[in-house]
KEMI-488401 format. One record per residue: residue in one letter; x, y, z of N, C-alpha, C in turn. Coordinates in steps of 0.2 Angstrom, whole numbers, padded with zeros to 4 digits, always signed. Example, Ala and Ser with C-alpha at 12.3 -4.5 7.8 and 13.67 -1.06 7.14 Angstrom:
A+0066-0028+0039+0062-0022+0039+0066-0016+0039S+0064-0011+0035+0068-0005+0036+0064+0000+0039
END
This chain:
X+0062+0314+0010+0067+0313+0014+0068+0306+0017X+0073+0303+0016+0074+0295+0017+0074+0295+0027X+0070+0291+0026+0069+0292+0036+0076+0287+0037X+0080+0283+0033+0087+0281+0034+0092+0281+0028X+0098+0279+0030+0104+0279+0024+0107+0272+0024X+0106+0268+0027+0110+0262+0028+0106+0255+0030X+0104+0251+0027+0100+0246+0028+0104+0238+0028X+0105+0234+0034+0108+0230+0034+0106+0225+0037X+0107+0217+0033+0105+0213+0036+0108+0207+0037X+0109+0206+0041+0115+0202+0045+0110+0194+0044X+0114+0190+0043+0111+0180+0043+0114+0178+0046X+0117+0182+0055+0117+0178+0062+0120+0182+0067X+0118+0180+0074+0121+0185+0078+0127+0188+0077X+0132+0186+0073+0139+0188+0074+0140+0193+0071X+0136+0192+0062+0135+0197+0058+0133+0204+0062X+0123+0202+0064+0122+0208+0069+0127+0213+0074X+0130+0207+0078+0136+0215+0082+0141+0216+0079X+0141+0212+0073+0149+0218+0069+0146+0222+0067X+0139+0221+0065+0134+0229+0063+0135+0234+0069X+0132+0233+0075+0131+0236+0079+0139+0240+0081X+0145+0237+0080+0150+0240+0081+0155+0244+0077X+0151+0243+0070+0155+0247+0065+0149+0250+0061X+0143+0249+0060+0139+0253+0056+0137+0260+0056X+0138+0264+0055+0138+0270+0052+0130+0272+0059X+0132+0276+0062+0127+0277+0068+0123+0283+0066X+0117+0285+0069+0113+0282+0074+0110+0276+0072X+0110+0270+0076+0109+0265+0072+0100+0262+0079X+0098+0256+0074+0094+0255+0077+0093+0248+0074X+0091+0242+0078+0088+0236+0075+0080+0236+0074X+0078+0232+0069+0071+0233+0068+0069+0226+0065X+0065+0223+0069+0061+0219+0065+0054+0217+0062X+0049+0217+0068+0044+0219+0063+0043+0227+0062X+0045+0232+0065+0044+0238+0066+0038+0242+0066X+0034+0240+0067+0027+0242+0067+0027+0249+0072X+0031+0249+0078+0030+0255+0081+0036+0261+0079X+0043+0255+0075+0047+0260+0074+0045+0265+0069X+0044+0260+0064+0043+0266+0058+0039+0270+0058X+0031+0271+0061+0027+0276+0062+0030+0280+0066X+0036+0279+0071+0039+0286+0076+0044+0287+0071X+0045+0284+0067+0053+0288+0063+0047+0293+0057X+0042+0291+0053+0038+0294+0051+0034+0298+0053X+0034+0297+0060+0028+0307+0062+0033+0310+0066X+0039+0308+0066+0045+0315+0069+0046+0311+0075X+0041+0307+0081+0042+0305+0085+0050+0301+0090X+0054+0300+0082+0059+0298+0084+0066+0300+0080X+0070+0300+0083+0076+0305+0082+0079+0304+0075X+0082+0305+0071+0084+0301+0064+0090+0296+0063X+0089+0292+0060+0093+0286+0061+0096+0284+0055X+0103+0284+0057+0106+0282+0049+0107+0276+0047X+0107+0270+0051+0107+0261+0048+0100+0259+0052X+0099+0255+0049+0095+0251+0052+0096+0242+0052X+0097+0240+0058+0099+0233+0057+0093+0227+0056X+0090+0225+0050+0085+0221+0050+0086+0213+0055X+0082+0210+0059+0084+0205+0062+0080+0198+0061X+0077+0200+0057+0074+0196+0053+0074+0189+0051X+0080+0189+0048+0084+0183+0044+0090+0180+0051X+0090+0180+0057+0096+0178+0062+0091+0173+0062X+0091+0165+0062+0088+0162+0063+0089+0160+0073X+0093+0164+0077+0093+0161+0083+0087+0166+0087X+0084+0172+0084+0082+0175+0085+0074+0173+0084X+0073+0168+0080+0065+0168+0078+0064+0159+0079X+0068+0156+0085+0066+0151+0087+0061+0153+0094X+0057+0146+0091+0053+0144+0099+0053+0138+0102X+0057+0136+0106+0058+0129+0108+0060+0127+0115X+0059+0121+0116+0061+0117+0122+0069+0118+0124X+0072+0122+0127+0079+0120+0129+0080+0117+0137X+0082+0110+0139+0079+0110+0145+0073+0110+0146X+0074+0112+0155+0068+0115+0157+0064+0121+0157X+0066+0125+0151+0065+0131+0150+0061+0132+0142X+0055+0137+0140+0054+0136+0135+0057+0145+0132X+0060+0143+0126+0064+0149+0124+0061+0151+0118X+0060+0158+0117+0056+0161+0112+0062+0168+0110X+0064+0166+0104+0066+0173+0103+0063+0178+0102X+0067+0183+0101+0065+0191+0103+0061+0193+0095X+0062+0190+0089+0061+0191+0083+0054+0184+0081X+0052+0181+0087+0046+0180+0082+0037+0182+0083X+0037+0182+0075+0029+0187+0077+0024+0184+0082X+0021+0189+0086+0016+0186+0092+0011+0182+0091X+0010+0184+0082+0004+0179+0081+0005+0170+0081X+0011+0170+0080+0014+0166+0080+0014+0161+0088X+0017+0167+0092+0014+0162+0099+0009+0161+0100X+0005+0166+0099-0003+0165+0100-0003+0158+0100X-0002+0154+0092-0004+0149+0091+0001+0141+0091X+0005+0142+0095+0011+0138+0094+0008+0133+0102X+0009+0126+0103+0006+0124+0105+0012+0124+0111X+0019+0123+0112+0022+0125+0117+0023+0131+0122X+0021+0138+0118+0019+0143+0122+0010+0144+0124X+0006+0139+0122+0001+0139+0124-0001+0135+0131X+0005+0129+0131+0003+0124+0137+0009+0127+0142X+0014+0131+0141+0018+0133+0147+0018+0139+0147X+0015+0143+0145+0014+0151+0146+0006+0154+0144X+0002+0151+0144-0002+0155+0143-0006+0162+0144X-0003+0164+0151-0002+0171+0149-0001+0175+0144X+0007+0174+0142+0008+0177+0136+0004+0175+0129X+0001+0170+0129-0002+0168+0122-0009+0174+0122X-0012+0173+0127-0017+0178+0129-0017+0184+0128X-0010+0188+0131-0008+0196+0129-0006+0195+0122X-0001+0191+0118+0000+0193+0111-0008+0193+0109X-0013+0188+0109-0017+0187+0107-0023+0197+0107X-0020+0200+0110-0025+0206+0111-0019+0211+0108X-0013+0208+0105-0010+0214+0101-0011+0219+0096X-0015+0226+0095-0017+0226+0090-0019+0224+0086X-0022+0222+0078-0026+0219+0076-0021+0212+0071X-0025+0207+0067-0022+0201+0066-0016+0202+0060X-0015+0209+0056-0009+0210+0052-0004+0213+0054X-0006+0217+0061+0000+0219+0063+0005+0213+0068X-0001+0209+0070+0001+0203+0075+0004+0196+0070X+0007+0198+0064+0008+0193+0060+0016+0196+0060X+0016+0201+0059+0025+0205+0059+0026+0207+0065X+0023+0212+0072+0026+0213+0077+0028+0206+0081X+0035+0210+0084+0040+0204+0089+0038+0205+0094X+0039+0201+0098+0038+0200+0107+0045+0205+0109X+0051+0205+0104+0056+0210+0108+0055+0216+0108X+0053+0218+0100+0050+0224+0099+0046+0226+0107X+0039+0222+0106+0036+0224+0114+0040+0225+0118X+0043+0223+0120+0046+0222+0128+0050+0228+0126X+0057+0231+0120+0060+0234+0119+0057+0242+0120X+0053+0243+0122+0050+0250+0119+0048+0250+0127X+0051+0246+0130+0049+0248+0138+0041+0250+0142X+0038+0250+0139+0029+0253+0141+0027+0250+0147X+0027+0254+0152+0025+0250+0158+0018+0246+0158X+0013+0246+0153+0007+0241+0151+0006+0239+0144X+0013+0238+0143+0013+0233+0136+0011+0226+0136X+0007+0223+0132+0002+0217+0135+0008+0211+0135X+0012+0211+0131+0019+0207+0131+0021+0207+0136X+0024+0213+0140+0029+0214+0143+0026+0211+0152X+0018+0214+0152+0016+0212+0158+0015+0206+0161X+0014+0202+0153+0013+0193+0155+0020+0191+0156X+0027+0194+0152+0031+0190+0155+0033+0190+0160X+0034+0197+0164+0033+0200+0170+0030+0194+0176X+0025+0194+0175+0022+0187+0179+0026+0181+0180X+0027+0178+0171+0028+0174+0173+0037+0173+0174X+0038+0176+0176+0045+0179+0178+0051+0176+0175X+0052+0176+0169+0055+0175+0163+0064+0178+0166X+0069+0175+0160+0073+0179+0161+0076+0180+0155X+0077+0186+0153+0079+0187+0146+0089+0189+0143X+0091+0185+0137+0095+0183+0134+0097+0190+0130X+0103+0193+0131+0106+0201+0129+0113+0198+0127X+0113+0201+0121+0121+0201+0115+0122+0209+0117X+0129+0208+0118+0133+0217+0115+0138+0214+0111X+0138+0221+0107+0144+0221+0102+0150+0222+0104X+0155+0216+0102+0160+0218+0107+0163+0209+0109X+0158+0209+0112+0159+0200+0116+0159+0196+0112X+0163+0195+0107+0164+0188+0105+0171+0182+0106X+0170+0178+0107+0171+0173+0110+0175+0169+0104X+0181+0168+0103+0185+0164+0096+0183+0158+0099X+0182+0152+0095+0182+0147+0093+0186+0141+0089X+0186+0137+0090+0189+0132+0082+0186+0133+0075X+0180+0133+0076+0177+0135+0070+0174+0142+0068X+0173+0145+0073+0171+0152+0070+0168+0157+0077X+0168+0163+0075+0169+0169+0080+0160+0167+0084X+0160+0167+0092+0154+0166+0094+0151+0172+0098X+0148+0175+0098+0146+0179+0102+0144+0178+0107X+0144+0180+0114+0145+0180+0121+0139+0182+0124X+0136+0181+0125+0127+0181+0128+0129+0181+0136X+0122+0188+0141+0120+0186+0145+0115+0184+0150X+0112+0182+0151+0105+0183+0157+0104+0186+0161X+0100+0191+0160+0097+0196+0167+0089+0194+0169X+0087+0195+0174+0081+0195+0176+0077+0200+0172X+0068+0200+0171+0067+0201+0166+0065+0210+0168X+0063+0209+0174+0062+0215+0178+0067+0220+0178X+0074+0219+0176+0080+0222+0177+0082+0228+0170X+0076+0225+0166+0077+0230+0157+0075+0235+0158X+0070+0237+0165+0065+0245+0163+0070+0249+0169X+0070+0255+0166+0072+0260+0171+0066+0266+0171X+0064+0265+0166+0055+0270+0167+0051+0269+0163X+0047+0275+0161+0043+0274+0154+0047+0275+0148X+0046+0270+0145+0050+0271+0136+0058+0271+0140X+0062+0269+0144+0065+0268+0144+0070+0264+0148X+0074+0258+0143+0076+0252+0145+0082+0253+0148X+0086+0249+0150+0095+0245+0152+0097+0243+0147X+0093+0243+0142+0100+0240+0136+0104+0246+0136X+0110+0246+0133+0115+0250+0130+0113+0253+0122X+0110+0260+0121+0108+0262+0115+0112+0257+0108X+0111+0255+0103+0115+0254+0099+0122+0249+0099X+0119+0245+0106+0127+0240+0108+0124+0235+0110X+0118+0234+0113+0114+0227+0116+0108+0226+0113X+0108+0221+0113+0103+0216+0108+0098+0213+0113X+0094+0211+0113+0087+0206+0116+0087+0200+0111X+0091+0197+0113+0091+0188+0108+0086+0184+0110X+0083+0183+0115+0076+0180+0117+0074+0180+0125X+0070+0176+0125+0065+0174+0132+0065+0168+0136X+0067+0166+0141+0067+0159+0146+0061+0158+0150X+0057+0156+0146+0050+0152+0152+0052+0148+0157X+0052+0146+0161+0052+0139+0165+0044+0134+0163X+0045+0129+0161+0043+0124+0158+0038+0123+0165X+0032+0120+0161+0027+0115+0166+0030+0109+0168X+0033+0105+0172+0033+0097+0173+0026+0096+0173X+0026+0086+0170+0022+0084+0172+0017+0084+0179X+0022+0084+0182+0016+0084+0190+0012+0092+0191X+0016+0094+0189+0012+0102+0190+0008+0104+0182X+0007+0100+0179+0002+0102+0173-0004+0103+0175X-0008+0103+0182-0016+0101+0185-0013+0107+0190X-0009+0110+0193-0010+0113+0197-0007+0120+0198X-0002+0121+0190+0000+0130+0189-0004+0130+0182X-0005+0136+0183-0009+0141+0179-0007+0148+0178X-0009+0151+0171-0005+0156+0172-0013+0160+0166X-0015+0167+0169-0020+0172+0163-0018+0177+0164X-0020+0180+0156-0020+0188+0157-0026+0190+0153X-0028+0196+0155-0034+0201+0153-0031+0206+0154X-0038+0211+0149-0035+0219+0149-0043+0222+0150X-0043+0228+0150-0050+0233+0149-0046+0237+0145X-0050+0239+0141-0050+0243+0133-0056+0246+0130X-0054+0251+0129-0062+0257+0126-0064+0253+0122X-0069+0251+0120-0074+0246+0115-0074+0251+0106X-0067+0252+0106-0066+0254+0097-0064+0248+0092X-0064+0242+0093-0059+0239+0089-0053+0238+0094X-0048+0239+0088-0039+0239+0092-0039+0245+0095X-0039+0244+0101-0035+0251+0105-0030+0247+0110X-0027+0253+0116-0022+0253+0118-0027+0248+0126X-0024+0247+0129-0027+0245+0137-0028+0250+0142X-0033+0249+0142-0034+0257+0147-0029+0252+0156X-0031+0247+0158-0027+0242+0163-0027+0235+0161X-0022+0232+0162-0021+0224+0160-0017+0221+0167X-0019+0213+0168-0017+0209+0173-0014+0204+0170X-0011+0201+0172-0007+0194+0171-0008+0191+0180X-0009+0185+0177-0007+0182+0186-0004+0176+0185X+0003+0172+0187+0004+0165+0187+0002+0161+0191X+0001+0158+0195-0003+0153+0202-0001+0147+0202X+0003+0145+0209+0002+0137+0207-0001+0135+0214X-0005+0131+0214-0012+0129+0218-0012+0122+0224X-0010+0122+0229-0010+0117+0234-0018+0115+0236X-0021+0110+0235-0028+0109+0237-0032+0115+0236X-0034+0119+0243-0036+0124+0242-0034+0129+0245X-0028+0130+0242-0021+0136+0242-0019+0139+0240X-0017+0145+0240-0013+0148+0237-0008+0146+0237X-0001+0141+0234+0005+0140+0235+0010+0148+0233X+0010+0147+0228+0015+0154+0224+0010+0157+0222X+0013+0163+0222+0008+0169+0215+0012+0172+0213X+0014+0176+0206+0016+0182+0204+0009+0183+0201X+0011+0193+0202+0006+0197+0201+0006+0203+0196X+0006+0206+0188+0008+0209+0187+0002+0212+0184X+0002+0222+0184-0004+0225+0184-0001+0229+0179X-0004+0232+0173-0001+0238+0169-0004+0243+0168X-0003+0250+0170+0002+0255+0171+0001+0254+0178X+0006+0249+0183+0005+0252+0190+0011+0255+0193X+0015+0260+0190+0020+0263+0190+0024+0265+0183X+0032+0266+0185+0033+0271+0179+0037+0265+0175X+0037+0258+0178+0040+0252+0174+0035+0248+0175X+0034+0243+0170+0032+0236+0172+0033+0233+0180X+0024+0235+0181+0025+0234+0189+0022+0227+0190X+0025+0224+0196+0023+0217+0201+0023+0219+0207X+0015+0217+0208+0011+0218+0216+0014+0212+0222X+0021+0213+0222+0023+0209+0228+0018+0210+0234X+0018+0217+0234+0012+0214+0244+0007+0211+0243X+0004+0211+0236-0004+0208+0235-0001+0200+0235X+0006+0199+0231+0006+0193+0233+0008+0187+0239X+0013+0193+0244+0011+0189+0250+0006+0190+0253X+0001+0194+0252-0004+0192+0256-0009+0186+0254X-0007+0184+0249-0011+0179+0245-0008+0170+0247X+0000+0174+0246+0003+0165+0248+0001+0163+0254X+0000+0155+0254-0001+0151+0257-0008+0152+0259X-0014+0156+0258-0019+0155+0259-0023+0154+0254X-0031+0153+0258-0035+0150+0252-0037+0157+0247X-0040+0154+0244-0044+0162+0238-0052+0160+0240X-0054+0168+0244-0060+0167+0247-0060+0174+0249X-0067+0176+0249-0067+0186+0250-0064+0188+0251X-0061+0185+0259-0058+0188+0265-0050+0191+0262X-0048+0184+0258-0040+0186+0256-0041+0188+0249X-0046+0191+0246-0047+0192+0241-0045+0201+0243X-0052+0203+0247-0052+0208+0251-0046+0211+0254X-0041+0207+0257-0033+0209+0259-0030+0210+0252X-0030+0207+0249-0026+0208+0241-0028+0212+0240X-0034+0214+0238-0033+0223+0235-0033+0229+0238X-0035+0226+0244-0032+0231+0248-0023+0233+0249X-0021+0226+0250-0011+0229+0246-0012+0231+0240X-0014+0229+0234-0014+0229+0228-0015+0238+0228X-0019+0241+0230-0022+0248+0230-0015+0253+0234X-0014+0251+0239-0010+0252+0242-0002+0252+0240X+0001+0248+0235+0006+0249+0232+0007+0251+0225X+0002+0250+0220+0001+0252+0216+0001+0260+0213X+0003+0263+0209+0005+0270+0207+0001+0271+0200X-0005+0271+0200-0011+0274+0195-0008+0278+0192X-0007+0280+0184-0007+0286+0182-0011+0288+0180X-0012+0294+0176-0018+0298+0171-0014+0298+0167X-0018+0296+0161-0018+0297+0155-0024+0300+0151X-0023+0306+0146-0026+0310+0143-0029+0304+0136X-0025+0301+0134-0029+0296+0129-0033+0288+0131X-0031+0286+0138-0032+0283+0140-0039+0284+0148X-0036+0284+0152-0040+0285+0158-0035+0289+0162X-0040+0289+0168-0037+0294+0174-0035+0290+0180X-0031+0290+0185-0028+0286+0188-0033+0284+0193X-0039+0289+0195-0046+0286+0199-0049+0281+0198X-0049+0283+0191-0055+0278+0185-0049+0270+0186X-0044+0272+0185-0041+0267+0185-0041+0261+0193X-0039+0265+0197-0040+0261+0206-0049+0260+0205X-0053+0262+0201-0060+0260+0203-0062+0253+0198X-0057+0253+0193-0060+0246+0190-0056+0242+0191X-0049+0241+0194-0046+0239+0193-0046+0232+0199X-0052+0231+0200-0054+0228+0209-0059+0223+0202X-0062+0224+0196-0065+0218+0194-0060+0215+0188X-0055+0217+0188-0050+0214+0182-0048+0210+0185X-0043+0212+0193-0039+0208+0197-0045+0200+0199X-0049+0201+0202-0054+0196+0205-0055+0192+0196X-0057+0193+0188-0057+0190+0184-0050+0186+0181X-0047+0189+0182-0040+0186+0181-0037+0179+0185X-0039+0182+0193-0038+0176+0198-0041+0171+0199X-0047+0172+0197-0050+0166+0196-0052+0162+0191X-0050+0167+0186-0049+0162+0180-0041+0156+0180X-0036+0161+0184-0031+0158+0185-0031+0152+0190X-0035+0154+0193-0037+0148+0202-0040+0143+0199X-0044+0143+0193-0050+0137+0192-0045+0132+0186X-0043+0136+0182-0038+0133+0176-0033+0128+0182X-0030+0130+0186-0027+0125+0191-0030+0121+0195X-0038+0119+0193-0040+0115+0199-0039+0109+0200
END
C-alpha cells in the first residue's frame, strides 16, 4: 500500500502554496522526514495523499546574517548548524541541542522545522529556541502579493512561543501554513564577553535516545549579575515551557547558593513534571532536575565572564 498518491516539489515559496492551495489533500510538507515517514509507516499517522517536498525552496535552507538578526530556515539539516560558525557564535544553545539530535545520519537530513513542527514540549530544538527567544517566519497559502516581476508570497512573524497549543500540537493551520525559518537576535560586538547562551539534557545511557529533561538558559552578565535570563526546561508542561518566575528571581542578582536556592525553588514551583512510561516519572524528574538546572547555569555564567 503507497503510504502517498502525489509527490511534489515546488523550487520556491510561491510554487510551495500553490501546492498547499490546490494539491489534492490530505496533504503534508516534508523535508527531511525522518519523524514523518516512520508515523505514516507504523499507522501512527492518518493517510496522506500529496506530499510537498521542501527541499529544493532555496529560501528555506538558508542560514545567514539579515541585519541584526541571524536567520535559519526551517529546511536546513541540524547537523549543519551544529557546525556552521554563525549559529555557533550567536546561538550556541541551539548548536548544542541539534548537536544531541539523534544519531549523526539522521542529523544530516532532519530540519530544525521538522523539530519545532511536531510541537514536543522537550524537543531539543525547540527548547533552545525557546530560550533564546527567537521569532519565527509562516507562509499561507493564499497571501500572495502581485509584483512587477512575479507573484510574491506574504509572510508573517509570530513570537516563537505563540506555535504550541499542547503536546503534538501546533498554531499552524493543517495543510495552509508553512514555517519559512527562524530570527536569532545577533551578538554585538560589546556583548560578545558578556551573553551566553547553553543547553543540556539527561538521557538513559543507550546510545541515541530521547531526553528523559533538557535545559537551555540565555544569560547576559553585568560584573557579577545577573542582568537578563530566559529559562527554558523540557517537559515542564504540555507546550515548550519558560520558567519565568525562576527568571525574575534570578534577574538583577548575583549567581550564588542563596539565588541559586530561590531559583529552584520557583523553578519547582511552576513547573508541571509529567510521567512518562518510556521515559521518567514526574518525581524522578523534580529530583534530578536541581543538577541539570545548576549545570547549565553555570556553564552559561562562566562562558560570559
Amino acid at each position: 500500500m503507497n503510504l502517498w498518491q502525489n509527490f511534489v516539489r515546488p523550487k520556491n515559496l510561491s510554487e510551495a502554496m500553490d501546492a498547499f492551495a490546490h494539491a489534492p489533500r490530505p496533504l503534508l510538507p516534508i523535508a527531511g522526514g525522518t519523524d514523518l515517514l516512520l508515523d505514516l509507516e507504523q499507522g501512527r499517522h492518518s493517510p496522506v495523499q500529496t506530499l510537498v517536498d521542501m527541499t529544493s525552496i532555496a529560501e528555506l535552507t538558508l542560514l545567514e546574517i539579515r541585519g541584526d538578526e541571524l536567520f535559519i530556515g526551517a529546511a536546513v539539516p541540524v547537523n549543519r548548524i551544529v557546525h556552521d560558525p554563525l549559529a555557533v557564535h550567536h546561538a550556541q544553545a541551539l548548536t548544542e541541542a541539534c548537536d544531541l539530535i539523534a544519531g549523526p545520519q539522521v542529523r544530516n537530513v532532519a530540519t530544525l522545522g521538522g523539530n519545532v513542527a511536531h510541537a514536543l514540549p522537550a524537543a531539543d530544538g525547540t527548547i533552545a529556541l525557546l530560550a533564546l527567544d527567537v521569532e519565527v517566519e509562516i507562509a499561507s497559502a493564499g497571501r500572495v502579493v502581485p509584483s512587477d516581476s512575479e507573484e510574491r508570497i506574504e509572510t508573517k512573524r509570530i513570537p516563537f512561543k505563540d506555535l504550541f497549543l499542547g503536546p503534538g500540537k501546533s498554531s499552524l493551520k493543517h495543510g495552509e501554513e508553512l514555517i519559512v525559518g527562524f530570527y536569532i537576535k545577533t551578538l554585538r560586538d560589546s556583548e560578545s564577553l558578556r551573553v551566553s547562551s547553553c543547553f543540556k539534557r539527561i538521557m538513559r545511557p543507550q546510545g541515541v535516545a530521547l531526553p528523559i529533561l533538557n535545559c537551555a538558559v540565555w544569560l547576559e552578565r553585568e560584573d557579577d549579575a545577573i542582568k537578563n535570563i530566559r529559562i527554558a526546561v523540557g517537559p515542564g508542561g504540555g507546550t515548550p515551557f519558560r520558567a519565568t518566575q525562576t527568571e525574575d528571581t534570578l534577574r538583577e542578582h548575583p549567581l550564588n547558593e542563596t539565588t541559586f536556592e530561590s531559583a529552584l525553588e520557583a523553578l519547582l514551583a511552576q513547573a508541571k513534571f509529567r510521567s512518562s512510561a518510556r521515559r521518567a516519572s514526574a518525581d524522578y524528574r523534580r529530583h534530578i532536575v536541581s543538577g541539570l538546572f545548576r549545570d547549565v547555569i553555570e556553564s552559561a555564567w562562566e562562558r560570559a565572564e
